[in-house]
C-alpha positions in Angstrom: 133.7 114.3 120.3 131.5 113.5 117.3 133.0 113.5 113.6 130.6 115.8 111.9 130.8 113.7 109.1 128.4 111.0 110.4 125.8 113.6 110.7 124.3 113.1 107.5 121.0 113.8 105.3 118.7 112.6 107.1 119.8 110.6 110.1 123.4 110.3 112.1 125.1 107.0 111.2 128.6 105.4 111.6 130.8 102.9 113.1 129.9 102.7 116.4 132.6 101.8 118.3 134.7 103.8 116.8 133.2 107.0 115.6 130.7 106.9 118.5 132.0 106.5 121.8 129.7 106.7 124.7 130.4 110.7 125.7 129.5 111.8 122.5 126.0 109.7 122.1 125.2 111.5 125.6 126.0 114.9 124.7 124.1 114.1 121.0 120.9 112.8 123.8 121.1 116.3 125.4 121.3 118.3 122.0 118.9 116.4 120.9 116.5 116.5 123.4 117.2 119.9 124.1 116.4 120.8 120.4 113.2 118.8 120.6 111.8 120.8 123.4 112.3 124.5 122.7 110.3 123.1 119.7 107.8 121.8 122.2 108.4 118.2 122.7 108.3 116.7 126.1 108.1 113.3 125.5 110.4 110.9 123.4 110.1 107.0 123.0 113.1 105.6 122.5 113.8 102.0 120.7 116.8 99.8 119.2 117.1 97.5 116.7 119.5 94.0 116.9 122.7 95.2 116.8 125.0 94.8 119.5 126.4 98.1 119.8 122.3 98.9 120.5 122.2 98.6 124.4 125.1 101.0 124.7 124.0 103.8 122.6 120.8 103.5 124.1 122.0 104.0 127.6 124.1 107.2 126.6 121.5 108.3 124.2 118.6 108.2 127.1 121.1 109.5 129.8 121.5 113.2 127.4 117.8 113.0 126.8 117.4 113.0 130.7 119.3 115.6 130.8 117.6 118.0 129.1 114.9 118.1 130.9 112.9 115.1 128.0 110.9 112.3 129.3 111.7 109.0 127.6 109.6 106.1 127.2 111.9 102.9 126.6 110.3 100.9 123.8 113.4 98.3 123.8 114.3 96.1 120.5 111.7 97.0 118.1 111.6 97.5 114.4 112.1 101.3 113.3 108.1 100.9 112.2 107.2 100.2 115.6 108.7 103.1 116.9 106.8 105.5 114.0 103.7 104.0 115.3 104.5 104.5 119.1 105.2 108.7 118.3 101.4 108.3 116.8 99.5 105.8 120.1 101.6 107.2 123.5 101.3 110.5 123.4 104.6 111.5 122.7 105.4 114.5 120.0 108.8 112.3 118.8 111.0 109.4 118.9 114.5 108.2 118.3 115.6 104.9 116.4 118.6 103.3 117.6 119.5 101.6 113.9 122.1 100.9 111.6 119.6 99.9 109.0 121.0 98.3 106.3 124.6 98.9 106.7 127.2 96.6 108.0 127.2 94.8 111.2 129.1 97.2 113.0 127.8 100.3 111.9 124.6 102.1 114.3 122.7 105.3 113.7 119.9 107.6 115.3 116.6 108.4 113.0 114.5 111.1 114.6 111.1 111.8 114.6 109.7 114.6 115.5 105.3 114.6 115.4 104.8 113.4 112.1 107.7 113.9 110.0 111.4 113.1 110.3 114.0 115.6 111.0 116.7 116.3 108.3 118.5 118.3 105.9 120.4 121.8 108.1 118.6 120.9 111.7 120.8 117.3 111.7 123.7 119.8 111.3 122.3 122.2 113.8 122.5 119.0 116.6 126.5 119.1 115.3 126.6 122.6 115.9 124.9 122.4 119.7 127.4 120.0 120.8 130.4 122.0 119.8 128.8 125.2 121.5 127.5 123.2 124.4 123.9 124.8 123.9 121.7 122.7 126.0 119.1 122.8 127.7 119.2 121.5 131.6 116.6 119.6 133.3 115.8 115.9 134.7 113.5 113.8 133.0 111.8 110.9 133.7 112.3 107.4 132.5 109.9 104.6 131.5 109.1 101.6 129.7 106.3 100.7 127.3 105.0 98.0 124.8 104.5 99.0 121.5 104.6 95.9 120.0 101.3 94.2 121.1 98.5 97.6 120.0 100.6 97.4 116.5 100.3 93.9 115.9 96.4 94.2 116.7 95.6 97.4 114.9 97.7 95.3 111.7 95.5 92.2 112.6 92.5 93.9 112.0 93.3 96.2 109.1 93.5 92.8 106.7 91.5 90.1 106.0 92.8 88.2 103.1 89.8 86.7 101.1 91.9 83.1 100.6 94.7 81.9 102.2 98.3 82.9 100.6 101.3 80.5 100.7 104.3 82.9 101.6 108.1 82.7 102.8 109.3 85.5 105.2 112.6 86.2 105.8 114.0 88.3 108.5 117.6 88.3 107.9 118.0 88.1 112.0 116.8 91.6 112.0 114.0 93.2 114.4 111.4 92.8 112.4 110.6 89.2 113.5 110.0 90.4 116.7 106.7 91.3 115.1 106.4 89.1 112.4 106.3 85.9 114.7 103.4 87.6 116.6 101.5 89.0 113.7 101.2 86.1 111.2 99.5 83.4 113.2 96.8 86.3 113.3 96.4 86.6 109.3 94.6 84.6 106.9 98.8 83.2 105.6 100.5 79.9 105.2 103.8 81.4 106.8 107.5 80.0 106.0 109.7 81.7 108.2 113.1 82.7 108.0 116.2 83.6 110.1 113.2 85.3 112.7 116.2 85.0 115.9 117.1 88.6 116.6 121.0 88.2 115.7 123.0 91.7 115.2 125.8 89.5 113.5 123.4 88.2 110.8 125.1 84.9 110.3 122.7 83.9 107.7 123.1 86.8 105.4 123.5 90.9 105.5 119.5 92.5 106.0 119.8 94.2 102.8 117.1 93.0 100.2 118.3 95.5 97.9 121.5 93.4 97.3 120.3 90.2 94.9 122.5 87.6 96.6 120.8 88.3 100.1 117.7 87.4 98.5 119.5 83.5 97.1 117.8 81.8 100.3 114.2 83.4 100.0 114.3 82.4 96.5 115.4 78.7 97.2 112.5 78.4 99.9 110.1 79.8 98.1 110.6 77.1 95.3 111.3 74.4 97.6 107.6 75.7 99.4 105.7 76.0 96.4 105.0 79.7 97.8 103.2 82.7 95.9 105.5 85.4 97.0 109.1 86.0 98.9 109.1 88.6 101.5 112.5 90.1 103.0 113.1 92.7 105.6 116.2 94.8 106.3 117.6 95.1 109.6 114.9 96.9 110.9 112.3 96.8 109.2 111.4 99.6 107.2 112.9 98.1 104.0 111.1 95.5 101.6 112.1 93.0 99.2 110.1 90.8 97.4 110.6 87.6 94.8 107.7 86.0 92.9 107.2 82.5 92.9 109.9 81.8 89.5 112.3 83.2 91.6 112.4 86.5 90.1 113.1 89.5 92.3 110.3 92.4 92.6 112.3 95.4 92.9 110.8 98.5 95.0 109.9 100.6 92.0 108.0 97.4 90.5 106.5 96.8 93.9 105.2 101.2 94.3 103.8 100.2 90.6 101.6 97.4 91.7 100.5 99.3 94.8 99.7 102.2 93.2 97.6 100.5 90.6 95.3 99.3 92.8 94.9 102.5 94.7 94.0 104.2 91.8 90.9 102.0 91.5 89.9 103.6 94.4 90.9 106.9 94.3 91.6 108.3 90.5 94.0 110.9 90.0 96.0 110.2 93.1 99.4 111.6 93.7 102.6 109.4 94.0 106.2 109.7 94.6 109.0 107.9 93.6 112.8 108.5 93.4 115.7 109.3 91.0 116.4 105.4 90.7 112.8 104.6 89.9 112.0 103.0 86.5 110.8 104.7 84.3 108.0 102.4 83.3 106.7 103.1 86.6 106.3 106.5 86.3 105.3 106.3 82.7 102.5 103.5 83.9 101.4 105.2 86.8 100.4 108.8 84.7 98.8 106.3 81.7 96.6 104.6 84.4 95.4 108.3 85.2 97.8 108.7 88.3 99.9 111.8 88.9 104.0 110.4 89.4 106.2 112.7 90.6 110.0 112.0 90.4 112.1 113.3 93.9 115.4 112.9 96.1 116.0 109.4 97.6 115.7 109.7 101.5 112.9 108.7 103.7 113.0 112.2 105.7 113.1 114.2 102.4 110.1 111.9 101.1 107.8 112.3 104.1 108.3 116.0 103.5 107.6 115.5 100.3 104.5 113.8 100.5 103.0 115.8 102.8 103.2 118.8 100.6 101.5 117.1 97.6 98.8 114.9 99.6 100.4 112.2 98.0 98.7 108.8 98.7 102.0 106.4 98.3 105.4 107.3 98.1 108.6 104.6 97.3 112.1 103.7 96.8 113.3 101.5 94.6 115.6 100.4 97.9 112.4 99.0 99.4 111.1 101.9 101.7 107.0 101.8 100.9 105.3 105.0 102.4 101.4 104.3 102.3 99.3 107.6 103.5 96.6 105.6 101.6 94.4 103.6 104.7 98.0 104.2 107.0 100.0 107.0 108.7 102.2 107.9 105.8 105.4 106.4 107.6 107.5 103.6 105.7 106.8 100.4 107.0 107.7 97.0 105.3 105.5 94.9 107.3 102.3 96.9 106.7 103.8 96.9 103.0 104.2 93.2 102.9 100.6 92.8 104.1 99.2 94.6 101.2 101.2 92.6 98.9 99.8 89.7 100.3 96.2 91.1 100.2 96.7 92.0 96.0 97.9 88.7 95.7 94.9 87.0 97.7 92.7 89.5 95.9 93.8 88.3 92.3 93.8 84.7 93.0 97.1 84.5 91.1 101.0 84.0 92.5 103.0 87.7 92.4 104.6 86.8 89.2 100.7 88.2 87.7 101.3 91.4 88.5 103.9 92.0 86.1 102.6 90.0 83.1 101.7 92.3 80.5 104.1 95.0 82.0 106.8 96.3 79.1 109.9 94.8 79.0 112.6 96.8 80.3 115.8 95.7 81.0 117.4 97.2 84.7 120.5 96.7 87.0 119.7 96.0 90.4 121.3 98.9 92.1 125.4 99.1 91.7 127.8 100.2 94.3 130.7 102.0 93.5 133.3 102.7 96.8 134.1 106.3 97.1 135.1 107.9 100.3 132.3 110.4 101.9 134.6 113.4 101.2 135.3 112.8 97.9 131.5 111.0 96.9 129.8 114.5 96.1 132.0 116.3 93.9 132.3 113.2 91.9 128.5 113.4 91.1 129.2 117.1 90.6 132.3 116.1 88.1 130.0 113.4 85.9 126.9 115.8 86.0 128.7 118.5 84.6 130.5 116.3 81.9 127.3 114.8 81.4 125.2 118.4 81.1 127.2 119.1 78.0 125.7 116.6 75.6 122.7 115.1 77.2 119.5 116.3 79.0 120.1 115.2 82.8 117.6 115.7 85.7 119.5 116.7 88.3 116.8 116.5 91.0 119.3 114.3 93.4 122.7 113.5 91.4 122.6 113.0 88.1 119.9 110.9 86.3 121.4 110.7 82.2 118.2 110.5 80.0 119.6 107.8 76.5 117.3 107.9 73.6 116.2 104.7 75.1 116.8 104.8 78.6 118.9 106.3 81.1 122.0 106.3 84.2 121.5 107.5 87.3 124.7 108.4 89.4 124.1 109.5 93.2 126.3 109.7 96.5 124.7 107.3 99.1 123.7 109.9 101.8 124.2 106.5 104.6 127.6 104.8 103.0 130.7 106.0 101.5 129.5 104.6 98.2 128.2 106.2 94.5 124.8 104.7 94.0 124.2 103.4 90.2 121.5 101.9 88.4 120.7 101.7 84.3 117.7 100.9 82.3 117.0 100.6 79.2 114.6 98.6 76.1 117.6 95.8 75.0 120.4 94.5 77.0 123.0 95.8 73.9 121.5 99.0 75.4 121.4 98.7 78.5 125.8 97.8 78.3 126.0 100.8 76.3 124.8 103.1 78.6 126.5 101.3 81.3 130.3 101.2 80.0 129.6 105.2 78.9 128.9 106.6 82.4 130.9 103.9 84.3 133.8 105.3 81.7 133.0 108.7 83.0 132.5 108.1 87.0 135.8 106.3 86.6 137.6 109.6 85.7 136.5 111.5 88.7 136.9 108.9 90.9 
């Protein structure tokens, strides 16, 4: 049986061999797939990323997919892009991603599409509550294969035409996103530098996180060593970014959904953009002075499709790396189409990356800080430091509890993927910025 525990926000995620044994990943497939079609799916594709535990999930997942009467479409190892883009080009109404994402090596997960939007919030609990009461539908489905890796690598191909060529290291971290990568950039106006592009789910170079500063040393290194413009790093599959420019310095997402959404609003004035609790706030405070409309919501890429949907919202981002362009794309979050239009600002300006941040204010920021705290206990902590926090300073407590300084502000937030409390500080001086840091991590320390 399942641990309900690992059926989280917005996807299902744990260790796999130990809190997902092969029984249970078939009966998820057949609630699942039976919860898909009495909401009218009949077709699912189906892909994995690197990690070893993939092959075996798959097989269980597909087997309880069968069974309820779904057809699958077996994409194999893909990047979790690849498989958004298959729900929109094979005429199926959803898809599963076999992923562990960013986490550790051993950990594996299921993200679940369903038409255009990712499923979430009380219907990953209802899957929980199918299996217990064995509520499934029976049937037998089909089983196929199908290459979605060749119609995205065209359709990216021809979407960009970089007016000069750009010098630029990628870096793949062994994740699945090479699997693209080493098809798509001999296509593209870019003098490449690849990295660790071998599909590897041990990552023996370095994790696939590109939020975590030290996973970003060897990007930086060969970007110096190159001469490059611009670093690019993917997660472990794919839907993450990371960036460095060519000093070395790291572009983190919020910077990133700032540069972006400058140069849409050249084109489209007034657009609507949303970023998360652990977004600068010079990005939202630059976006509304260039005329834009910023609105500040919960971390999560299901929770942020939603989200964007409901507002028309031409780009959407995390200050993790997760870039969701509706602007000239399909609104999913995709860090190779998001590296791409880096690379075409860049080739646009004539200038290395580091030029789109001249002239920005200077704000001083931690990357984000990761606190261990068991998933039981992560949530009424937050709870615990909001309510402390409530009493003597304005908080927004859109997702955690963001703690607005005279000149700046803390964010505390349970990770809804790790058993972790999520930090991150900003603020106009670094005598600040350790201010505000020692007061909350004073007060996190309390609850813990």
């Amino acid at each position: 049986m399942l641990e309900q525990h690992i059926f989280r926000e917005y996807d299902i995620r744990g260790i796999a061999d130990v809190q997902m044994p092969s029984e249970g990943i078939r009966l998820l497939g057949h609630a699942l797939g039976s919860h898909l079609y009495r909401k009218g799916a009949r077709t699912l594709t189906v892909g994995r990323d690197a990690r070893l535990s993939g092959p075996r999930l798959r097989d269980a997942l597909i087997e309880g997919l069968l069974n309820s009467g779904m057809n699958v479409v077996d994409l194999g190892m893909v990047p979790t892009p690849v498989l958004y883009y298959s729900v929109h080009k094979l005429d199926a109404q959803g898809g599963v991603m076999i992923t562990g994402s960013h986490n550790p090596s051993d950990y594996n997960g299921f993200k679940t599409m369903f038409g255009s939007g990712t499923i979430h919030g009380a219907e990953i609990q209802e899957l929980y509550r199918m299996i217990v009461d064995r509520d499934f539908e029976m049937g037998v489905g089909t089983l196929s294969e199908a290459d979605a890796v060749t119609p995205y690598v065209d359709e990216l191909a021809a979407s960009f035409s970089f007016p000069r060529r750009v010098k630029a290291v990628f870096d793949n971290g062994n994740g699945a996103a090479g699997i693209v990568l080493s098809r798509l950039l001999p296509k593209l106006n870019v003098d490449a530098t690849e990295l660790f592009f071998e599909a590897d789910g041990l990552f023996p170079n370095h994790h696939p996180d590109p939020t975590v500063e030290d996973n970003l040393l060897m990007l930086k290194a060969k970007v110096a060593e190159t001469g490059a413009e611009l670093g690019l790093a993917f997660d472990g599959d794919g839907d993450r970014l990371g960036a460095t420019d060519e000093l070395g310095n790291v572009v983190w997402g919020d910077i990133l959904m700032l540069i972006y959404g400058r140069e849409i609003l050249t084109r489209k004035p007034g657009a609507t953009f949303i970023g998360e609790v652990k977004c600068s706030q010079l990005m939202y405070d630059e976006l509304a002075r260039l005329g834009g409309n910023p609105i500040m919501y919960k971390t999560g890429h299901s929770l942020i499709k939603a989200k964007m949907k409901e507002t028309k919202a031409e780009l959407a981002g995390e200050m993790s790396g997760h870039m969701f362009f509706a602007d000239r794309y399909y609104g999913f979050d995709d860090a190779i189409y998001s590296a791409l239009r880096l690379i075409e600002i860049v080739a646009s300006s004539g200038k290395p990356l580091s030029a789109q941040t001249a002239g920005l204010p200077k704000m001083i920021v931690t990357p984000e800080l990761r606190v261990d705290c068991p998933d039981n206990r992560k949530f009424d902590v937050v709870a615990q430091v909001r309510e402390h926090f409530k009493r003597t300073h304005k908080t927004i407590e859109i997702d955690g509890a963001r703690v607005l300084f005279e000149h700046g502000w803390g964010l505390v937030r349970a990770s809804n993927t790790q058993p972790i409390l999520v930090l991150r500080f900003e603020a106009d001086s670094p005598e600040r910025l350790r201010q505000y840091r020692t007061l909350v991590e004073d007060v996190v320390k309390q609850y813990l």
